[in-house]
C-alpha positions in Angstrom: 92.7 126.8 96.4 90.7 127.1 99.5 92.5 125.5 102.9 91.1 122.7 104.1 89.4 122.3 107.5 90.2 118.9 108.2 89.8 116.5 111.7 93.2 114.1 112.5 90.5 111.5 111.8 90.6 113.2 107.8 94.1 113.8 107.8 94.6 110.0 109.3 92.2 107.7 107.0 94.0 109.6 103.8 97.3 109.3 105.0 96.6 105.2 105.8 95.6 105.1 102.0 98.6 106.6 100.8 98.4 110.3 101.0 101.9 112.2 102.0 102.1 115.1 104.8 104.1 117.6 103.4 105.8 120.7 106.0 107.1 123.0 104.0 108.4 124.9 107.0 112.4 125.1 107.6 114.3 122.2 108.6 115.0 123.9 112.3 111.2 124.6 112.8 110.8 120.8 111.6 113.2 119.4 114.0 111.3 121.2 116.7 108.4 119.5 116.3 106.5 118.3 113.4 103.2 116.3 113.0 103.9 112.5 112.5 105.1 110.8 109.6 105.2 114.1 107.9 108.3 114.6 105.3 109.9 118.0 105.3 110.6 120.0 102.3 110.9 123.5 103.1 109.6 125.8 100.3 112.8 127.5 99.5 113.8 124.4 97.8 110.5 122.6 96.9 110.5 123.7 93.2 113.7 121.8 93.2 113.1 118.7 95.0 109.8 118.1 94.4 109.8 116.0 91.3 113.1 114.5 93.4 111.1 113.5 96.1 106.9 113.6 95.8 104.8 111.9 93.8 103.0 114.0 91.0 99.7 111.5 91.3 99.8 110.8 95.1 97.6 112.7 97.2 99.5 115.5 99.1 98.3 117.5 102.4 100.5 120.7 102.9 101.3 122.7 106.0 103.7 125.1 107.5 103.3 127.2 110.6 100.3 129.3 110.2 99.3 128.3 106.5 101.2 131.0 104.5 103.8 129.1 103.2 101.5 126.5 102.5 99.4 128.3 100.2 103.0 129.7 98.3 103.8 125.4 98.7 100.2 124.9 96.9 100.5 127.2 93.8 104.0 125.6 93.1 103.0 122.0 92.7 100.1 122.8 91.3 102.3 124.5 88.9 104.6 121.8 88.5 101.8 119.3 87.8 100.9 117.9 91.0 97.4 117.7 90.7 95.7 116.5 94.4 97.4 119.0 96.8 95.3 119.8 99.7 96.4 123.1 101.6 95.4 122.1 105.5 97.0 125.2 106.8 99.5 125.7 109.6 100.6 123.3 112.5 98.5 124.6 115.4 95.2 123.5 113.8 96.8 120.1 113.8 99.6 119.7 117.2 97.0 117.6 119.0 96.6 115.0 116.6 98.4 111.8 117.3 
């Protein structure tokens, strides 16, 4: 479960095919800025919603703020059956992209 080192040109081609940008960060931090098109589930409540709201076959890239909570946001869909969750770390690698 290694994080990802991806280029907005990665992130961008997989999320034009389908994939879904997932912040797990709060929904304060979220309405402060997020990346675009992401959805917000913040990992408090992701065991809960995440069958509610994700896809179990859909591609899924995961970040928070500086990639803790997204490895914590990994091992619990991985755990719930999700099984193409990409950890692509926290927000700064990623605030440029457009």
């Amino acid at each position: 479960m290694n994080k990802a080192n991806l280029t907005c040109d990665d992130i961008r081609q997989t999320l034009n095919a389908g994939a879904t940008l997932l912040d797990v960060r709060t929904t304060d931090e979220f309405n402060n800025g997020a990346l675009p098109d992401a959805k917000n589930i913040p990992l408090s409540i992701l065991p809960l919603l995440a069958h509610e709201h994700l896809d179990k076959n859909e591609r899924l890239f995961i970040y928070c703020r500086s990639g803790g909570r997204a490895i914590m946001a990994e091992k619990i869909l991985t755990g719930l059956g999700f099984n193409n969750v990409t950890n692509i770390g926290g927000i700064h690698l990623y605030q440029h992209c457009h």
